[in-house]
C-alpha positions in Angstrom: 0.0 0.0 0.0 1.4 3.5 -0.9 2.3 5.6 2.0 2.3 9.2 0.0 -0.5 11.4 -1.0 -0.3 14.2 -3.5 -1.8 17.2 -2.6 -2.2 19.8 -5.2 -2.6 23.4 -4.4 -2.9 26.8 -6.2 -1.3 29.7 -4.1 2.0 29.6 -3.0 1.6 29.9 0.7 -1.3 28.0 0.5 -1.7 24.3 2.9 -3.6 21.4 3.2 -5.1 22.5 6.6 -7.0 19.9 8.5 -7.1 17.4 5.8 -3.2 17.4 5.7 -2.9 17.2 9.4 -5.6 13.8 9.1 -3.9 12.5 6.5 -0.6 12.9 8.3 -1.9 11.3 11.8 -2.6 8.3 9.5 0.8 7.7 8.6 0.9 9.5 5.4 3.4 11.5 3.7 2.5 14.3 1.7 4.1 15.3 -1.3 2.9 19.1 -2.0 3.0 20.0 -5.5 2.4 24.3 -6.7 1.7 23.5 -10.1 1.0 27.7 -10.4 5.2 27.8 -9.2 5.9 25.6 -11.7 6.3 22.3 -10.2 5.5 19.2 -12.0 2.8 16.9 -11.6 3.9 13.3 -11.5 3.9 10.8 -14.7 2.0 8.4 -12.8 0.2 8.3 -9.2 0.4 4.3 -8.7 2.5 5.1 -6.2 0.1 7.3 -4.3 -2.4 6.2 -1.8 -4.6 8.9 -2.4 -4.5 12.6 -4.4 -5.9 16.0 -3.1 -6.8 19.0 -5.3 -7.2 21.6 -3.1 -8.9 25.1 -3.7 -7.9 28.7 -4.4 -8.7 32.4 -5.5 -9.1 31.0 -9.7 -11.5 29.8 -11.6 -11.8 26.1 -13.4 -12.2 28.4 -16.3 -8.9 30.2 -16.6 -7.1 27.6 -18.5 -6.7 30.3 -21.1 -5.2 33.0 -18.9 -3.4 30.9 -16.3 -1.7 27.9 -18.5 -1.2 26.0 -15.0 -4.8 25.4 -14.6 -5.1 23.9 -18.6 -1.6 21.3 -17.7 -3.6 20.5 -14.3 -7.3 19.8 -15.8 -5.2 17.8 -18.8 -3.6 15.9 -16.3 -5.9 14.8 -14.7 -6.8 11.9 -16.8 -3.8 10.3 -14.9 -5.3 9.9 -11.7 -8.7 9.4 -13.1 -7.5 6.7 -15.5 -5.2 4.7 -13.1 -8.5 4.9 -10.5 -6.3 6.4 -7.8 -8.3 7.8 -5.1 -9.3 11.6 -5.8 -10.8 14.0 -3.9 -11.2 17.5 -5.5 -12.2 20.7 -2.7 -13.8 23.6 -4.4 -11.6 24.8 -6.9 -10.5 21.0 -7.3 -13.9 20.2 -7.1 -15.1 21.8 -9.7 -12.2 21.3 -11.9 -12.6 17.8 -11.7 -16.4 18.6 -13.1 -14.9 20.1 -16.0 -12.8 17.3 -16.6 -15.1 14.9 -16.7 -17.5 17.4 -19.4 -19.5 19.4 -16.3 -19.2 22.9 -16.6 -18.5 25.4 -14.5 -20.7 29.1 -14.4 -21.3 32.0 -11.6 -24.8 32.1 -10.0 -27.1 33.7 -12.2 -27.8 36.9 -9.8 -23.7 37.1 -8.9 -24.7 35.9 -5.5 -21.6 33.6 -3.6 -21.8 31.3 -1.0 -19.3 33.1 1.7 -19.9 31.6 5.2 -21.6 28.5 6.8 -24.7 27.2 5.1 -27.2 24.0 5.4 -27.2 21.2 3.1 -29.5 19.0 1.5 -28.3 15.1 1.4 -29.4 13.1 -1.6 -30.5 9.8 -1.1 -26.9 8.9 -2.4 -25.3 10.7 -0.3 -27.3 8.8 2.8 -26.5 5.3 1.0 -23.0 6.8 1.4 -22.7 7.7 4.7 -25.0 7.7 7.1 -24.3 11.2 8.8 -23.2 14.4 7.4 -23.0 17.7 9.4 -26.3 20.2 8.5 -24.3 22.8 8.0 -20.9 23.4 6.4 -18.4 26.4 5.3 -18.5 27.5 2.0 -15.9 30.1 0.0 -16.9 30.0 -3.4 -18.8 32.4 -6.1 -19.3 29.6 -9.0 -21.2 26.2 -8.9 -20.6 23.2 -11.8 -23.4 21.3 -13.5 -23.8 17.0 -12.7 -20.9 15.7 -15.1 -21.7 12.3 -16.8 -22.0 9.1 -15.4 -21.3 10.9 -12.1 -24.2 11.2 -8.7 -24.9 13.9 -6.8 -24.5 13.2 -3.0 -25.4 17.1 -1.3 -27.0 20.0 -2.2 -27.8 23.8 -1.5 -30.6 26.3 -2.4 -28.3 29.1 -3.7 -26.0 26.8 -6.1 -27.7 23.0 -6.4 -24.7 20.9 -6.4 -22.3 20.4 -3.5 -20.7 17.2 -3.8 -20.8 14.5 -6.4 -18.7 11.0 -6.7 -17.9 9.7 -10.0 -16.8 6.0 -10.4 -15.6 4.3 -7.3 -13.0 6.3 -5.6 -13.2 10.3 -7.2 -14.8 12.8 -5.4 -15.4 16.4 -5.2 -16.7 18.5 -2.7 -17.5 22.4 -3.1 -17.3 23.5 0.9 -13.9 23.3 3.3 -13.9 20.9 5.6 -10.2 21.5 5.8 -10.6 24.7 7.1 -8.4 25.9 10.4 -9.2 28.6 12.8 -6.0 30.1 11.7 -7.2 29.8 8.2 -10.7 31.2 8.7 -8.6 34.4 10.1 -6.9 34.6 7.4 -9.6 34.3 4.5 -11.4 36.5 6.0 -9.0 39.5 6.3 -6.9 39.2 2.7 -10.3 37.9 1.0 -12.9 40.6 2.9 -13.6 42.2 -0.5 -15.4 39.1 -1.2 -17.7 39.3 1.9 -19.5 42.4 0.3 -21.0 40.3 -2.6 -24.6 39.3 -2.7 -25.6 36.5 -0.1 -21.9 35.9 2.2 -22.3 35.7 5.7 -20.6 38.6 7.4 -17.2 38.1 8.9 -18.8 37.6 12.8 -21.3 34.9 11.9 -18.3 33.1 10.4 -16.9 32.7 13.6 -20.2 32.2 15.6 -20.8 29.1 13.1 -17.6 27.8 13.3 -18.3 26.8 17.3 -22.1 25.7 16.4 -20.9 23.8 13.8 -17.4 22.5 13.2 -17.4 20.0 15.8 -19.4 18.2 13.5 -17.9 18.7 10.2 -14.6 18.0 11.6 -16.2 14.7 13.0 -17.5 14.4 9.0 -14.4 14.6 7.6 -12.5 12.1 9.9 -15.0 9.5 8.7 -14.8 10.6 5.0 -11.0 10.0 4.9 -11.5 6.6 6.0 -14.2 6.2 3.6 -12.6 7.6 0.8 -9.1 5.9 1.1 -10.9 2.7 1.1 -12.5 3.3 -2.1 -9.0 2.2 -3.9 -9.8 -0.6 -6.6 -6.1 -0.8 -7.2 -5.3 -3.1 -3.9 -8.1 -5.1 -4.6 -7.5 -6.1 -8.1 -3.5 -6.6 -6.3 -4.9 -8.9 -3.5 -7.0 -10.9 -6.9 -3.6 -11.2 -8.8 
């Protein structure tokens, strides 16, 4: 069993937060690629346990202005095709929906989702898992359409989809479980422009939600992890062999 995971972000201070820090208490290593400082994204991921695309400031749709995010959408058919484990988080999220023919648009009324907010679990999602917090923290001003052959596990009022799983072990998920304290500080003073667009939460009720409801999301994404690293087909076509 591989003992790496790639993590992919898109700012070069940026970290793998609370998802690193799980992944890490499981024994992991993580190999951190920038692909916007240039670094190269690896020929093959067989010997990854897992890969993370993480999220930033972009959009899935600057391929043309930011050639970084065009080699990264393009390369994802490696991951995909060698069925390693993927998880996509917002921007990864809903690049992998363009990769597998979504598309990704603003809301209609240029409102974002900026803040905690409830979600909606699909009867996938349930078959899934069986408990999923009621509210989670979104940071994100575009939403992606249901790519093929793919099934939607949450949802919210303002953009529809959340969350979807395609195959057996790629998933992406539009809100940040992943999210520190530390990081919620931080997002919210650099990014604060971005809390006077239509339908954010303002910068108080991000903190208020954090204590109602991170406990649970935290608790969420513990179980996820667990979940999702033991969606990998490769060691049980190995252990057939």
């Amino acid at each position: 069993m591989p003992e790496k995971i790639l993590i992919v972000v898109h700012q070069p201070t940026s970290t793998p937060g609370r998802v690193g820090m799980a992944l890490e208490a499981r024994g992991f290593e993580l190999d951190i690629r920038r692909p916007c400082m240039d670094h190269p994204l690896p020929e093959t991921t067989q010997d990854y346990a897992g890969v993370v695309v993480f999220g930033g400031p972009m959009s899935a749709n600057d391929d043309v202005e930011l050639p970084f995010i065009r080699r990264e959408l393009d390369w994802f058919d490696v991951p995909l095709g060698e069925e390693t484990p993927f998880l996509g988080i917002c921007l990864g999220c809903q690049m992998l929906a363009r990769a597998l023919g979504g598309t990704v648009t603003p809301h209609e009324d240029g409102w974002a989702e900026i803040g905690y907010y409830p979600i909606e679990v699909t009867q996938a999602g349930k078959q899934l898992m069986t408990e999923w917090p009621d509210h989670v923290y979104q940071w994100h001003k575009e939403g992606f359409s249901t790519p093929k052959d793919s099934e939607i596990l949450v949802t919210t009022d303002m953009f529809g989809n959340q969350a979807f799983r395609s195959g057996q072990s790629a998933f992406g998920v539009q809100f940040h479980a992943e999210l520190t304290l530390a990081m919620m500080h931080r997002w919210t003073t650099k990014g604060r422009e971005r809390l006077k667009m239509p339908g954010t939460r303002p910068r108080e009720a991000h903190f208020e939600g954090r204590q109602v409801h991170d406990p649970a999301v935290k608790d969420w994404l513990e179980r996820f992890l667990d979940l999702w690293l033991a969606t990998d087909v490769r060691s049980t076509a190995l252990a057939a062999e």
